[in-house]
Every structure is written in C-alpha cells, then in structure tokens.
N, C-alpha and C positions, 0 to 999 in steps of 0.2 A: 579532884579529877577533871576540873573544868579547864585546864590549863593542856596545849595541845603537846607540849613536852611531856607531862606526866602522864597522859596516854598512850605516848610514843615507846616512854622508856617503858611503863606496863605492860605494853601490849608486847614488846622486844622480848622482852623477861619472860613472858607465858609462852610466847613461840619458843624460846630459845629453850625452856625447864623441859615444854614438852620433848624437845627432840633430843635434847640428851638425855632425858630419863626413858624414853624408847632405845637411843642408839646405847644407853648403858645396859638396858635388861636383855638386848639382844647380845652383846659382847659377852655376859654374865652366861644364857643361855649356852652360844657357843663353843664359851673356854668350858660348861660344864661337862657339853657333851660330847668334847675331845678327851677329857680326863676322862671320863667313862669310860669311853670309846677306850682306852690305853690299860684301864683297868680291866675291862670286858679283856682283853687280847691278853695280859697278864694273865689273868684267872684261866683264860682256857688253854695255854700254852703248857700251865700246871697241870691241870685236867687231862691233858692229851696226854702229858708225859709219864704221869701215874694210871691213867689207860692202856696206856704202851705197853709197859712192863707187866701189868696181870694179863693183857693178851698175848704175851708171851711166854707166860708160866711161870713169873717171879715171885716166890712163895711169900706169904703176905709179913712174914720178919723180916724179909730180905728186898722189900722196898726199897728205894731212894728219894724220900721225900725233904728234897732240898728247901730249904728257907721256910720252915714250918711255919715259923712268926710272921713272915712277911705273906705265906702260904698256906693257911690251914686248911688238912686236906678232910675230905669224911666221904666213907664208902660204904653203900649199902646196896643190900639185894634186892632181888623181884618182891621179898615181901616185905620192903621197906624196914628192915633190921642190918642195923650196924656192923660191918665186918670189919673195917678198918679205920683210926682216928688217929691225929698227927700227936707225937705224944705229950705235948705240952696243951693241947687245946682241953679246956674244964668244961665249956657251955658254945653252945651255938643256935641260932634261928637262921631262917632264910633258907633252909633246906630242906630235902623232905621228908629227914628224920631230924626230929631235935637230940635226941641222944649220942652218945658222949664215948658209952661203955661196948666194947665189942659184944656181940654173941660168943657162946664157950668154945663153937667150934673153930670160932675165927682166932681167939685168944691164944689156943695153942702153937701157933705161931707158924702153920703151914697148910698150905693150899687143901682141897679135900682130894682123900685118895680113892683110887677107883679099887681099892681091895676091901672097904666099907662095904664095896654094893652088894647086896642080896637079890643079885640076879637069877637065883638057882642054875648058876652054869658050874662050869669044872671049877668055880675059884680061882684060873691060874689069871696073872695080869697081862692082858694082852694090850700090849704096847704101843702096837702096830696097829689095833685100831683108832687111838687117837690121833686130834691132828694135832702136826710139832706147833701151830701158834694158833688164836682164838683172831677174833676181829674188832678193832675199831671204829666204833659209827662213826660215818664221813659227813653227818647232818650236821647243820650248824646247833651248836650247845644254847642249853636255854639258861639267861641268865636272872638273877632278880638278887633282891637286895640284904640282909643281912646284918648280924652283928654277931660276932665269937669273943671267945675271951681266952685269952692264950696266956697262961703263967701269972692269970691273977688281973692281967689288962684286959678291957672289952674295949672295943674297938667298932668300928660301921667297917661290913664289905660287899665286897661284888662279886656273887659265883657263881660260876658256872659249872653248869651240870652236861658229863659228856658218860655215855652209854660204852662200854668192854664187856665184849663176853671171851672166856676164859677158855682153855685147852677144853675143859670138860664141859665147855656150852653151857654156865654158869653166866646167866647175865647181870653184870653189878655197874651201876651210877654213880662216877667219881664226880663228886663237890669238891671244887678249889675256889680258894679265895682270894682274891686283891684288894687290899686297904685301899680304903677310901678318903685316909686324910689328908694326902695329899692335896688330893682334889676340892677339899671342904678347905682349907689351909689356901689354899690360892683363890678359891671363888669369896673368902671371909675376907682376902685381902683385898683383893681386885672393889669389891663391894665397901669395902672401908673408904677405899681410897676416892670413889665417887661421890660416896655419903658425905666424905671429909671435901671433897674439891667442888662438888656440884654450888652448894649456899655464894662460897666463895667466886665460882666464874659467874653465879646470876648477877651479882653486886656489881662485881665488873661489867657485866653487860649493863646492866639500868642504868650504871652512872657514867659509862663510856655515848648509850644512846639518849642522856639527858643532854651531857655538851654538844654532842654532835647537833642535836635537833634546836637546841640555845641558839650555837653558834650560826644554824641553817636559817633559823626566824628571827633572828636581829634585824635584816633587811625589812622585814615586814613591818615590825615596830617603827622603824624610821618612815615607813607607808603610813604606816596610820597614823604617828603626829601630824606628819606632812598634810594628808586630807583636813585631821581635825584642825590645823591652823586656817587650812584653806576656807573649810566647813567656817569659823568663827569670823575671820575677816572678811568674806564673800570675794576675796581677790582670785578669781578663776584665772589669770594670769601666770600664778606659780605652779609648779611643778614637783613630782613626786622623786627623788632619788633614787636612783637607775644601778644597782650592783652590776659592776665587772664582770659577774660569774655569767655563764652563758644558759644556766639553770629557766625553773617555771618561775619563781620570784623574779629574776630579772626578766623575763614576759609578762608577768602581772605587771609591772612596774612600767614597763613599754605602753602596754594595754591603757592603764590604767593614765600614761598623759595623755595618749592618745586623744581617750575618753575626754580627759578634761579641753583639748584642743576644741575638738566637737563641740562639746557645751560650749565654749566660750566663746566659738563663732555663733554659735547657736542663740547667746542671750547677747552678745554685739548686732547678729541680723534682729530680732527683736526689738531691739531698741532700739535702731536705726528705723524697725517699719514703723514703729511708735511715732519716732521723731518725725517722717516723714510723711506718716498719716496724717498728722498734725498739722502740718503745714500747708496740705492738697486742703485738707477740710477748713482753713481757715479762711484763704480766699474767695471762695462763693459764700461762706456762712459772712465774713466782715461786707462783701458786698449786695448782699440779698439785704442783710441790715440799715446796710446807706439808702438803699433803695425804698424800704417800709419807712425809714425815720424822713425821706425827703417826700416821699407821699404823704405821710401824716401832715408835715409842713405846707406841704403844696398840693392839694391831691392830684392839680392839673398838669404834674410832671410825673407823674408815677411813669414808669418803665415797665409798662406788662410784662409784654416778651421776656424782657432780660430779664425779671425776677422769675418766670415760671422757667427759662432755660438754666439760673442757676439753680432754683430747685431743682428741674431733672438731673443737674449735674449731682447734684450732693447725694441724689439718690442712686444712680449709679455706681459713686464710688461709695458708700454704705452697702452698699451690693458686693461689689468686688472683698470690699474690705471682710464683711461676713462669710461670704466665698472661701478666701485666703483663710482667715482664721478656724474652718472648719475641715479644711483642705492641711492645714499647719496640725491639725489637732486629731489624722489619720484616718480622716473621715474615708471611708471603702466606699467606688460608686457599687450602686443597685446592679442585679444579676441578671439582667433584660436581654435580650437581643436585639441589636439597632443594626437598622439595614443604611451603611453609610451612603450609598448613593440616592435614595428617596431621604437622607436628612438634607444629603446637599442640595436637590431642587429644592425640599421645600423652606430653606433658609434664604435662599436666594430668593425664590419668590416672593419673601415678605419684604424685601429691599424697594421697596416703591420709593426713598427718598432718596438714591443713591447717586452721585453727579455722574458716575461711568458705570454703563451697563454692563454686568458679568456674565462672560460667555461661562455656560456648564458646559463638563467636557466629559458624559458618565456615558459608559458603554450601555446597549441595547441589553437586557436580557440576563444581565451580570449579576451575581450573590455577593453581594459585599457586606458579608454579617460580621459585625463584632460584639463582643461581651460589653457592655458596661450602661451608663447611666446618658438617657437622650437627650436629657436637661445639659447637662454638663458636655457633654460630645456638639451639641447646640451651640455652646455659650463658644467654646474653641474656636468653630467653624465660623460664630457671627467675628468673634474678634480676629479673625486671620481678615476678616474680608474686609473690617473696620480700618485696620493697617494700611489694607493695600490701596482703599480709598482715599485716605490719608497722604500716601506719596505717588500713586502713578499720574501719570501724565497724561495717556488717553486710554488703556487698556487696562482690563480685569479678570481673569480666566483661571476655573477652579477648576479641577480634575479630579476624579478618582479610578483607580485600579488596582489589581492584585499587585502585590509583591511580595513574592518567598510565600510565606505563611504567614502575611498579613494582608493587608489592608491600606495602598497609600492615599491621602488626600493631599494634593499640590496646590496651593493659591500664589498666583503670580500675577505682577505685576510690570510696568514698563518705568519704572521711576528712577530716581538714582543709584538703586540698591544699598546694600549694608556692604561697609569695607571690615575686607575678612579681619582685621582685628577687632573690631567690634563687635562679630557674630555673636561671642559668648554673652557678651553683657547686656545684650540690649535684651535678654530675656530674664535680668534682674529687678526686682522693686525698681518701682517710681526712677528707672532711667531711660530718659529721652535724651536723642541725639540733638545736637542742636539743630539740628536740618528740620529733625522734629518737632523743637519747639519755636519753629516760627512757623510751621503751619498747623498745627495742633490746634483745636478750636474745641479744647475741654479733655482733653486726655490727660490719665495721672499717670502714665507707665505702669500700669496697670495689667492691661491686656495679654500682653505677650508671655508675660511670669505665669498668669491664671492659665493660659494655654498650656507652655509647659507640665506644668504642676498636674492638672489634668491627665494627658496624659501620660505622666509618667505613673500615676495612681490606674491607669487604665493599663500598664505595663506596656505603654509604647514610648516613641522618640516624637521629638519636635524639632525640628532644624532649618536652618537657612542656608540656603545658597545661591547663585546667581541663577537668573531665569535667561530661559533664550531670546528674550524681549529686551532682555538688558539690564532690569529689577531684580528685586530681589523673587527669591522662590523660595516657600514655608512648606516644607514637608511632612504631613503628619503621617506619623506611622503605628497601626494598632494589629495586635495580632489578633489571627480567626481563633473562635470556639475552638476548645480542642472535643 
C-alpha cells in the first residue's frame, strides 16, 4: 500500500462500494415502498368494496367477494367475533381476530332481522323506521402486515382494515388482503442483481483506476530517473522531461528545471566568486610576500607603506568577502530603527581623507526612519561615496529625502557616468569597468554588489542613473517602518 497507484485504485473502490451500496439500499427502499404503496391501495379498494355492500344490506350469503386467493376477506364485530370469512381462507394473523369460523348467527347465511328484537312493542316490523343504507367510514383504513393461508397456501399480506355499519347500525371491520409476493419477488430480484453486479463493477473500478493512475505517473518516473542521473553525475546542466499534457506533472516538470536553471546559475555564480576571490587575494598576498622576503634580504629596502597598504587591502577585501558570504547564506539585518539622515552626516563626517569634499544635502527637521541594521546601512552609504570618489572630477553630493513610502539616499557625482548598458552589471562581483580599473587604487568590485545585496535584504532598490552634474547618480531606496 506504499505504492500511490494502489492507494488511488483503494481509495476509488471504497468511494465507489460506498455510494453504490447507499444508492442501492435507497433504490431497494423505494421500489419497496411503491409495492406497498399498490398493495395498501389493493387491499383497501377490497375493503371498501365488501364495506359497500353490508352498508347497503347485502345479506352476508349474498356477498361478492371477488378474487378470494388473491383477496382474503375477514369480518368481524364490535366485539371482535368473526361474521364473515372468504371461503377458502383456513388461518390468518395480522388482523384483529385470528379466527377463521363464523359466529352461529352469522353462519346462517343472512343479515339479523329486526323481528329477533324483544322490544316489548306490538311485534309488528316497522320498516319505515330503518334507514334504506348504513355508512361507510371515509377515514383513511389502517393497514399492517400479515400472513393467511388460503386452500392450504400461506402466503405474507397487507390489510387493510375499513369500519361499515349496517341498515341496523351494526358496526363491523372489513380486513382485506394484498399479497405480498410480488413485492418480496421484485425486491429479492432487484437485491440479487446488485449483490451479483456490485463485486464485479468494484473490480472494474480498481483495475480501470490502476491504469488510469499507471498511465498518469509514468511522466513522474521519467522525473525521478532524470534527477537521480542528475543526482549521480552532478551535471546540473541536463534537464528533466517535460509531458505534452498541460496537467500538474507537466508543471512539476516546468517547476522542477526551472529549479535546476537556478541552482546551476547559482553554483556557476559560486564558483565564478571562488575563482575570482582567488585571484583579488592573490595579488596583495604574492606582493606583501616579495616585499617581507626583500626585507629579510635587505632590511634597508623594506617598503613600509606598501606592505601595511597591502595589508589593509587584504583586510578589506576578507571583509567584503565575509560580508558577501554571510549576505549569500540569508543572513536578516537586525530590527533597529536607523534614522538615514543623522547616518549620512555622520559617515560623511568621518571622510577626513577624501580628495573632494561631500556636499550633504539632508532637510532640517526631517524623520527619515528605516528598519534595519546601522552597520550595514553604514557600509552602503561608505561605498556609494568610495565610488564616487573614485571617478568625479571635482564634485561629491549625497542627499536624502522621502519618497512614496520610503526613504531616498542619492550620491552623485560629476564624472563620466555609467553607459546605460552597463548599468546592470557594474553591480556584479569583481566587475570593473575599464575606466575603473585604471583608476582604481585597490578596489576588487566589490563595493557596489555588497550595496545592492544589502539593500535588497533591507527590502529596498539600488540603482543608477545619470546625475544632473553629468555622473552618475546611485539611488538608494528603503521603505519606512510600517
């Protein structure tokens, strides 16, 4: 049952038994209690009719009790004694006499006569006081269930009991019957035929929703060799096969190179930063080493300066690099409040080595809060102004103000600017422009990536455009607390 086929077709099979063994017991109930229903109507249409007749004075020999076998009839009085029985019927239940045999007065084969009564009047029969017909109760007949036995057969029936009172205001309760096996005969078949067909359409289902579900998860299986080759070779280059069908497998499958697209840029940028780390760290580290090993030879050529400046450079970029790597690995800034414009004076203020002085350009009085981390928000702001150091010509000017529902910091410069196709790139690893690197005096393209990166972790934008000085213009954009 570990197998998602054999669940599928299981679970098919249990929906499916259940609903047709509800939709068969309700089919079963209602074909039963139509048959009823037709027996009930049988049975009392007897009843009324053998009602009819004794409320009309029809002497109890002189009945017309049509289809006895199919109809047995039994009548009795107020005091639950037998007056009249169909003459084939031997035994009966389900009435409210079980008896069989008339009473003597009913035997003799005619209604009672009013010349019996011991009224003490004159004797004579007055005629004229009865009335010409009795009544028939218009109540609906009460029915209930039964078994007679007619010429030796018992049988199941259904009868109904209907109230006549007679010329002489003799009240008597005609029982009639309707066979029942009809009804038992169609519900035993109807019941056959589900018992016999139900086994047989589950089978069909299970083995109709095994292939269906087979044939629906083949694409997946070609999924999962496809990774597990991937998995064993470590070639992130190949890809997963993509079904025609326009289904969730063929989205898994979409998803799923997607996915592998991403990693495979993902461990190509890696090992591009590897490769390139490698390379920034190799030049201060091979020349800091020429410099100790010509000291040691000579101590009176040592090169102070340029060993402690490549030191600082190698520290730096071990800086960056830790930065990046911690930055790379979803590091969240802290949940501080940083008021951007007291960080830009005070960054600028610690510029005492800078060749061009930076105009700040922060409104009076202004709230410029953003969420995130001061270290980091710090490190953006020093490298936007490192940049522009880097290429203007005689001007430096950082800005901040609201925008929308953020926060902008603008550092501009009067330099040559960035050419719009290089906008996007120059905020990749380790790329310098070449304009960059002939004046570059220790940068590893470093800076401008860490900005980015930054704040896009602080949930804002970084971008470049043209400044009105003529340089470029670094846009940082952070939204307020909410």
């Amino acid at each position: 049952m570990r197998s998602v086929r054999a669940r599928a077709a299981l679970g098919a099979t249990l929906v499916v038994a259940v609903a047709l063994i509800g939709a068969g017991l309700a089919v079963l109930l209602v074909l039963r209690d139509n048959l009823i229903g037709q027996a009930d109507l049988q049975a009392e249409v007897a009843a009324r009719d053998v009602a009819g007749q004794l409320a009309t004075g029809t002497a109890y020999e002189d009945l017309e009790l049509d289809d006895e076998e199919d109809h047995p009839v039994q009548v009795v009085d107020e005091e639950g004694r037998v007056v009249i029985v169909s003459k084939d019927l031997r035994a009966v239940t389900g009435t409210g006499a079980t008896g069989v045999t008339p009473v003597p007065s009913a035997s003799a084969g005619a209604t009672p006569s009013p010349d019996d009564d011991d009224d003490g009047d004159d004797g004579q029969d007055d005629d004229s006081s009865r009335p010409d017909s009795g009544e028939v109760s218009s109540d609906d007949p009460e029915f209930s269930d039964g078994t007679a036995t007619v010429d030796r057969t018992t049988a199941d029936y259904r009868f109904a009991a209907v109230e006549a009172t007679t010329r002489d205001g003799v009240t008597l309760t005609v029982y009639a019957g309707a066979p029942l096996a009809a009804e038992q005969e169609a519900v035993g078949t109807v019941r056959g035929a589900m018992l016999t067909g139900l086994p047989v359409l589950l089978v069909v289902v299970a083995g109709v929703t095994w292939l269906v579900t087979r044939r629906a998860l083949r694409p997946v299986e070609g999924i999962r060799r496809e990774m597990a080759a991937i998995t064993a070779s470590e070639d992130l280059a190949r890809r997963v096969p993509e079904p025609d069908s326009r289904d969730e497998i063929a989205a898994l499958a979409r998803t799923t190179n997607e996915t592998l697209t991403v990693l495979e840029a993902s461990v190509e940028r890696q090992r591009r930063f590897v490769a390139d780390a490698s390379h920034e760290l190799r030049s201060p580290i091979a020349s800091l080493r020429t410099q100790l090993e010509v000291a040691e030879a000579h101590p009176e050529l040592l090169d102070l300066p340029g060993a402690v400046a490549d030191t600082v450079r190698l520290q730096v970029l071990a800086a960056d690099l830790l930065l990046l790597a911690r930055l790379d690995a979803g590091e969240k800034p802290g949940g501080g409040t940083v008021e951007l414009g007291a960080l830009v004076r005070e960054e600028v203020s610690q510029r005492t080595g800078d060749r061009i002085a930076v105009a700040v350009e922060v409104p009076d009085g202004g709230a410029f809060e953003v969420n995130g981390s001061r270290g980091q928000l710090s490190r953006v702001i020093g490298n936007l102004l490192d940049n522009a150091q880097r290429h203007a010509e005689g001007s430096v000017a950082v800005s901040v103000a609201a925008d929308g529902r953020g926060v902008r910091v603008e550092v501009r410069d009067d330099g040559a600017g960035v050419p719009e196709d290089e906008r996007e790139r120059i905020f990749e690893r380790f790329v310098r422009l070449d304009d960059a690197r002939s004046r570059d005096d220790g940068g590893a393209g470093l800076g401008l990536a860490i900005a980015r990166d930054v704040a896009a972790r602080h949930g804002g934008t970084l971008t470049v455009h043209r400044a009105d000085e003529g340089g470029a213009a670094f846009r940082l954009w952070l939204p307020r607390p909410a």
